[in-house]
C-alpha positions as CSV (number, residue, x, y, z in Angstrom):
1,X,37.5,33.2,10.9
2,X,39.4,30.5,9.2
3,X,42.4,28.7,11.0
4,X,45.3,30.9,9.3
5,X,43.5,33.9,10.3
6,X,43.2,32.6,13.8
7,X,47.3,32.2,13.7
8,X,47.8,35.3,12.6
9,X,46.3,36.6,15.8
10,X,47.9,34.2,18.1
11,X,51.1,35.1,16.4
12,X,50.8,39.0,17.1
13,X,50.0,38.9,20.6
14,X,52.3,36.5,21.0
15,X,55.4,38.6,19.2
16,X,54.4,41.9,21.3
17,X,52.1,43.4,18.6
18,X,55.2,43.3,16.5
19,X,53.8,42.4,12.7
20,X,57.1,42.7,10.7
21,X,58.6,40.1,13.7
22,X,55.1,38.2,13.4
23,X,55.4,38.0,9.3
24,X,59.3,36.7,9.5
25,X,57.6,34.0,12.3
26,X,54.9,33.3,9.8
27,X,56.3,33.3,6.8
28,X,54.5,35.5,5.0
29,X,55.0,39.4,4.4
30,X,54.4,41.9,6.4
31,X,51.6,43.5,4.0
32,X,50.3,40.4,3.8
33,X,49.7,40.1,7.8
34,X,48.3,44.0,8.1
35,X,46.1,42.9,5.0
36,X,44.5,39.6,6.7
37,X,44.3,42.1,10.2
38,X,41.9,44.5,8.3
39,X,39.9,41.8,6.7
40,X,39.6,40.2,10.4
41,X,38.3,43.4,11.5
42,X,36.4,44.2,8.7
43,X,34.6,40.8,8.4
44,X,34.1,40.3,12.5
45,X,32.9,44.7,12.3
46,X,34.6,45.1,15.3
47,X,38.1,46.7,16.3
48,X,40.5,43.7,17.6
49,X,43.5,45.9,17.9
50,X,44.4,49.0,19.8
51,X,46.1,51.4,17.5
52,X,48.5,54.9,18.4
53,X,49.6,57.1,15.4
54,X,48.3,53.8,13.0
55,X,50.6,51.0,15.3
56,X,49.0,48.5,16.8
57,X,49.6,49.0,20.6
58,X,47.4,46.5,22.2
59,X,44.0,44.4,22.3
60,X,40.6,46.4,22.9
61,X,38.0,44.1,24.8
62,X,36.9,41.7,22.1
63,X,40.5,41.7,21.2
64,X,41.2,40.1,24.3
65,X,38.5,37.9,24.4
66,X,38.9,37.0,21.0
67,X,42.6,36.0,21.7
68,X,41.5,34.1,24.3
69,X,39.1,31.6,22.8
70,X,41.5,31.7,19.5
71,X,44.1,30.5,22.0
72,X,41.5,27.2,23.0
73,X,40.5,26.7,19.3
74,X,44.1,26.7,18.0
75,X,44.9,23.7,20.3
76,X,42.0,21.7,19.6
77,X,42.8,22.1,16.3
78,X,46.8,20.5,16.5
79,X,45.1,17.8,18.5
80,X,43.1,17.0,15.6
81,X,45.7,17.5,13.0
82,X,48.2,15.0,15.6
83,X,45.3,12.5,16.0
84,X,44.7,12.2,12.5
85,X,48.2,11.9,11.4
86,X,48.6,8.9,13.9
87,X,45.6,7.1,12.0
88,X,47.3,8.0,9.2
89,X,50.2,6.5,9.9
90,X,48.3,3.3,11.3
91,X,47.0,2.9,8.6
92,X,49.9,2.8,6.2
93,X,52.0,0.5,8.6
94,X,48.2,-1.9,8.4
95,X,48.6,-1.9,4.4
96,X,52.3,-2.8,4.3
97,X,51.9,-5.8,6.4
């Protein structure tokens, strides 16, 4: 899984399962979001959503799990992101002066 995949899912547990409210948070389109779901699935060969009549209702097991250590990877990666946008920023302030 790759970082905007792992928003994706944050993003629709987070907005109730909801993917047209998840694609106006995102950004993106709502095909777009169902699209990068079944490739998720597809690529992990595992269910991560509960469906009813083709809605997703809910997270199976891995779902959850899978949220769960999504949820500890996503903020380790914003740390890093922060941290090196401080050095960056260091470091331009160091070449002006």
């Amino acid at each position: 899984m790759d970082i905007n995949q792992i928003r994706y899912l944050l993003t629709i547990a987070d907005n109730d399962f909801n993917l047209t409210r998840s694609a106006e948070v995102l950004h993106i389109s709502q095909p777009a979001i169902s699209k990068a779901i079944k490739d998720m699935e597809f690529k992990q060969q595992v269910k991560i959503f509960n469906r009813r009549k083709g809605k997703i209702v809910g997270l199976t097991r891995y779902g959850i799990t899978l949220v769960k250590e999504s949820k500890k990877v996503y903020e380790q990666y914003i740390e890093m992101v922060s941290k090196l946008n401080e050095l960056s920023e260091n470091e331009t302030v160091k070449s002006f002066v």
